[in-house]
C-alpha positions as protocol buffer text, in pm:
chain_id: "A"
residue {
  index: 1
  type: UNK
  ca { x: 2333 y: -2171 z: 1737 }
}
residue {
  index: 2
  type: UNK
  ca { x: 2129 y: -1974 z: 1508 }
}
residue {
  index: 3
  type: UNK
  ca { x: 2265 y: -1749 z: 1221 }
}
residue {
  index: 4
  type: UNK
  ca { x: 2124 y: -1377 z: 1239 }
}
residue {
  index: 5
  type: UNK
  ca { x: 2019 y: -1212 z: 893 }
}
residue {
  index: 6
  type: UNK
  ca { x: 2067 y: -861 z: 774 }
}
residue {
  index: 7
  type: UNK
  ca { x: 1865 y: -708 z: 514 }
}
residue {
  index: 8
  type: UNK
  ca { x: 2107 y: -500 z: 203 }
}
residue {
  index: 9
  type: UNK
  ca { x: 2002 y: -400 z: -57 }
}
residue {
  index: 10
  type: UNK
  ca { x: 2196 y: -545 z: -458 }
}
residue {
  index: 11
  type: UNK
  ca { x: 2465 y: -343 z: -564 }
}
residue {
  index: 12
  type: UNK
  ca { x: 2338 y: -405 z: -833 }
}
residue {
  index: 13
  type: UNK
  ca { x: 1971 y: -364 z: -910 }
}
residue {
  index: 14
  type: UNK
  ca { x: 1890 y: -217 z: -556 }
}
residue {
  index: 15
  type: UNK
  ca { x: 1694 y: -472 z: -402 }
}
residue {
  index: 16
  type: UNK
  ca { x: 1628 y: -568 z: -66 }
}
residue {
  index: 17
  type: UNK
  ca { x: 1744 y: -901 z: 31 }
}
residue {
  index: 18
  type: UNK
  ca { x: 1867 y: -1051 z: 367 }
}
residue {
  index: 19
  type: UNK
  ca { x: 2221 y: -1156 z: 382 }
}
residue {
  index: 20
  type: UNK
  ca { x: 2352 y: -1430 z: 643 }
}
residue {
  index: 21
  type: UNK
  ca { x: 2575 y: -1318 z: 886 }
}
residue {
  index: 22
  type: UNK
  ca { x: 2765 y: -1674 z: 869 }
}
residue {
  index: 23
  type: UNK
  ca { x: 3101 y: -1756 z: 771 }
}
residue {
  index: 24
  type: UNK
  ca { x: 3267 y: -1663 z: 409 }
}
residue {
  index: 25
  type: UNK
  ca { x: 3212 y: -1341 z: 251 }
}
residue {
  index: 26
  type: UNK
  ca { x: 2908 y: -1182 z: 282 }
}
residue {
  index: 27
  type: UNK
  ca { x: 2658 y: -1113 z: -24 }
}
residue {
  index: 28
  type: UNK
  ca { x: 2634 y: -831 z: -222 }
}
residue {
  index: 29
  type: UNK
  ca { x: 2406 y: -910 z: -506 }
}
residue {
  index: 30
  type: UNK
  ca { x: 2071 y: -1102 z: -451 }
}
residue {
  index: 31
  type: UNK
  ca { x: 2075 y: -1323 z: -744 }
}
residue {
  index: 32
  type: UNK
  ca { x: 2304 y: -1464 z: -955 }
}
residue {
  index: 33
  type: UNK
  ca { x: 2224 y: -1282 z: -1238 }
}
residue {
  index: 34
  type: UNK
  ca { x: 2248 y: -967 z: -1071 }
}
residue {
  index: 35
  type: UNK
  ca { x: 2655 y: -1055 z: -1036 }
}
residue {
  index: 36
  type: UNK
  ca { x: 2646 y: -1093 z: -1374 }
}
residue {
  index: 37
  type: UNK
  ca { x: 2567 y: -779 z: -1478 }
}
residue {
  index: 38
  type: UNK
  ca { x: 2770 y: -609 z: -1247 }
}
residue {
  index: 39
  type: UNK
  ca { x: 3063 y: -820 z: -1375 }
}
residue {
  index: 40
  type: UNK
  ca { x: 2972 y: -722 z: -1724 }
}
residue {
  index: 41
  type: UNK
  ca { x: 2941 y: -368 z: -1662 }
}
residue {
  index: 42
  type: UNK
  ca { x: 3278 y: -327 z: -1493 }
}
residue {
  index: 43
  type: UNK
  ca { x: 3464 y: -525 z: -1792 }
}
residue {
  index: 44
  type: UNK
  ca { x: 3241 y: -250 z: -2069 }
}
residue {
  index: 45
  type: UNK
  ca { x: 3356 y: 3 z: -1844 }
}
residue {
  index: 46
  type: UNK
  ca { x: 3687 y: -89 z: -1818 }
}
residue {
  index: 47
  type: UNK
  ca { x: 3705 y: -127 z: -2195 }
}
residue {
  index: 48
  type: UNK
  ca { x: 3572 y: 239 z: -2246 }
}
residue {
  index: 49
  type: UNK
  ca { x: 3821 y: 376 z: -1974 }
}
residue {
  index: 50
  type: UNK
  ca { x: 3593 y: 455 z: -1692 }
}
residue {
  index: 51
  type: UNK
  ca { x: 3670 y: 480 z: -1363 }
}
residue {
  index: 52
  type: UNK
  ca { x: 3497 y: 307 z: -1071 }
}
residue {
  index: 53
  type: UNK
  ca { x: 3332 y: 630 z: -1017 }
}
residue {
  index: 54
  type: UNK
  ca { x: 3156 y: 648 z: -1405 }
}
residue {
  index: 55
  type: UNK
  ca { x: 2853 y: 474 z: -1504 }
}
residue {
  index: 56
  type: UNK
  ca { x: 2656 y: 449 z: -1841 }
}
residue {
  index: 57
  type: UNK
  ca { x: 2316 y: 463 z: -1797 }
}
residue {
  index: 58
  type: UNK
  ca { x: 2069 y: 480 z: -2141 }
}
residue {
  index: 59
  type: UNK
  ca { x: 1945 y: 816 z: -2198 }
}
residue {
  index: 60
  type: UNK
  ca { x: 1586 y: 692 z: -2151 }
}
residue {
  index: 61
  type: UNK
  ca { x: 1625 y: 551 z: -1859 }
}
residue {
  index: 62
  type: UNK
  ca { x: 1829 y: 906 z: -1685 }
}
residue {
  index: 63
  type: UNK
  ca { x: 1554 y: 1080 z: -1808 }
}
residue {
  index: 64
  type: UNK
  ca { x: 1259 y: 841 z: -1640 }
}
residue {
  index: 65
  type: UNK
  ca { x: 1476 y: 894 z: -1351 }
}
residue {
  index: 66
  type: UNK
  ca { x: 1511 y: 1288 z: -1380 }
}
residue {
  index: 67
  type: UNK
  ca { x: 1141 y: 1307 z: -1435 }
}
residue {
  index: 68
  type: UNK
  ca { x: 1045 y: 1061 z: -1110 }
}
residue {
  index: 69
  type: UNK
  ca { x: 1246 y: 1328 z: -915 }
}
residue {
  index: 70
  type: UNK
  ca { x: 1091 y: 1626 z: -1058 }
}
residue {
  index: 71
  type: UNK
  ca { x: 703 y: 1458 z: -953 }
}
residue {
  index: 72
  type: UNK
  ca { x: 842 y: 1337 z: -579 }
}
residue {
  index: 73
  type: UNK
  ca { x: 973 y: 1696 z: -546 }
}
residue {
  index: 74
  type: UNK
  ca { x: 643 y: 1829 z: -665 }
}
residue {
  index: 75
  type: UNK
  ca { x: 461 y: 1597 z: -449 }
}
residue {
  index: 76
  type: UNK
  ca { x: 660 y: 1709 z: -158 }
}
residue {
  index: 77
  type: UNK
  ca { x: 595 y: 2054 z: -212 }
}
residue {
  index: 78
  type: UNK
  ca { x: 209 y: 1960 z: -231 }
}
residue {
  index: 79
  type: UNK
  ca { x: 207 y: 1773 z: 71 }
}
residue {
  index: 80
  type: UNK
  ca { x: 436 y: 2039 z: 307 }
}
residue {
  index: 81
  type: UNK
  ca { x: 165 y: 2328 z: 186 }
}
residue {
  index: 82
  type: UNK
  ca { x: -137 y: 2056 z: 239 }
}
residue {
  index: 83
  type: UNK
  ca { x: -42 y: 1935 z: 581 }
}
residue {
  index: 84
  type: UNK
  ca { x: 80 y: 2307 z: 678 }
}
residue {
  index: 85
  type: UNK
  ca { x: -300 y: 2453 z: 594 }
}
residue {
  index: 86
  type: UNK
  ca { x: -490 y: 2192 z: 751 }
}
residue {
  index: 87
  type: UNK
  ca { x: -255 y: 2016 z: 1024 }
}
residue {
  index: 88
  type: UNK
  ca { x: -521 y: 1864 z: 1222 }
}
residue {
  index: 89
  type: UNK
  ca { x: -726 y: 1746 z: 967 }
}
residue {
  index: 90
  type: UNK
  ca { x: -695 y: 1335 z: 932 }
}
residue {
  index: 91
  type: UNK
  ca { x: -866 y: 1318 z: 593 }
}
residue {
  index: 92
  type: UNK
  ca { x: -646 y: 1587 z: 462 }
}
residue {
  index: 93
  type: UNK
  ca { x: -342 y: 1397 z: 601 }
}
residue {
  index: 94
  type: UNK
  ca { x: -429 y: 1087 z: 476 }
}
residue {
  index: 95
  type: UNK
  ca { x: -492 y: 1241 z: 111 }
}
residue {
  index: 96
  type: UNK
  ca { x: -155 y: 1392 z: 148 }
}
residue {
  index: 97
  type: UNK
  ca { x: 46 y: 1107 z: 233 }
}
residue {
  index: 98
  type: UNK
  ca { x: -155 y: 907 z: -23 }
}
residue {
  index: 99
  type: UNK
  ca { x: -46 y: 1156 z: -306 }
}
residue {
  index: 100
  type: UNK
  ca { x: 348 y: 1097 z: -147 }
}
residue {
  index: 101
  type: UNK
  ca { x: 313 y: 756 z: -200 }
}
residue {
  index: 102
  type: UNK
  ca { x: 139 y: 732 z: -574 }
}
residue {
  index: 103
  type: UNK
  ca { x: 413 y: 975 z: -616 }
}
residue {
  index: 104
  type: UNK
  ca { x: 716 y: 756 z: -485 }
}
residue {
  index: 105
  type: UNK
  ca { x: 661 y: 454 z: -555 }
}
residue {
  index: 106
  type: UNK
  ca { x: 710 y: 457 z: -892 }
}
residue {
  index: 107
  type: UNK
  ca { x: 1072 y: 614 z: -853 }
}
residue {
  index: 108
  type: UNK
  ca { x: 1145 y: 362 z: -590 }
}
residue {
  index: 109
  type: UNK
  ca { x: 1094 y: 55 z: -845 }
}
residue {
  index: 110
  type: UNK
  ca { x: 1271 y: 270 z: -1114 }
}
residue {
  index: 111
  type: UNK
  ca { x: 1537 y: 44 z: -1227 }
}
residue {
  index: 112
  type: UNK
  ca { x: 1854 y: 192 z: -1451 }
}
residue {
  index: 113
  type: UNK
  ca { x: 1965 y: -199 z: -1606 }
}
């Protein structure tokens, strides 16, 4: 019998990782260190009387993310008016998607630890 894998993603720094689909309970971090930090966070937050719902993220590190989501949106923008001028264009489409992905990917590896 062979066990079947599902790919999650951390709770705690977002990364993909594939979780078996055996017996016990199933994994929600993808390293130990990860479960750490989660651990840690919960007992800072709990001393500062958050709720579950709360989080405290460095100012820096809102504001990387604040500014990632301004340039995807921008991007966006760029590529709706791009592929709406010139829809059967493949050059054009391929700049346009090219300019969506220099845009996202550095939001997707954005980390807030």
């Amino acid at each position: 019998m062979t066990k079947s894998t599902r790919v999650d993603r951390c709770r705690w720094c977002g990364r993909r990782f594939e979780r078996d689909s055996g017996p016990g309970r199933p994994r929600t971090f993808c390293r130990r260190s990860c479960r750490q930090r989660d651990y840690e966070a919960r007992a800072r937050a709990k001393e500062l009387g958050l709720g579950d719902a709360e989080l405290v993220v460095a100012r820096q590190r809102l504001d990387e993310l604040h500014d990632g989501i301004a340039m995807l949106e921008a991007a966006i923008e760029d590529v709706e008016r791009d592929i709406s001028e010139a829809p059967d264009d493949p050059a054009e489409l391929d700049r346009a998607l090219q300019w969506l992905l220099s845009a996202a990917r550095p939001l997707a590896n954005l980390r807030l630890d």
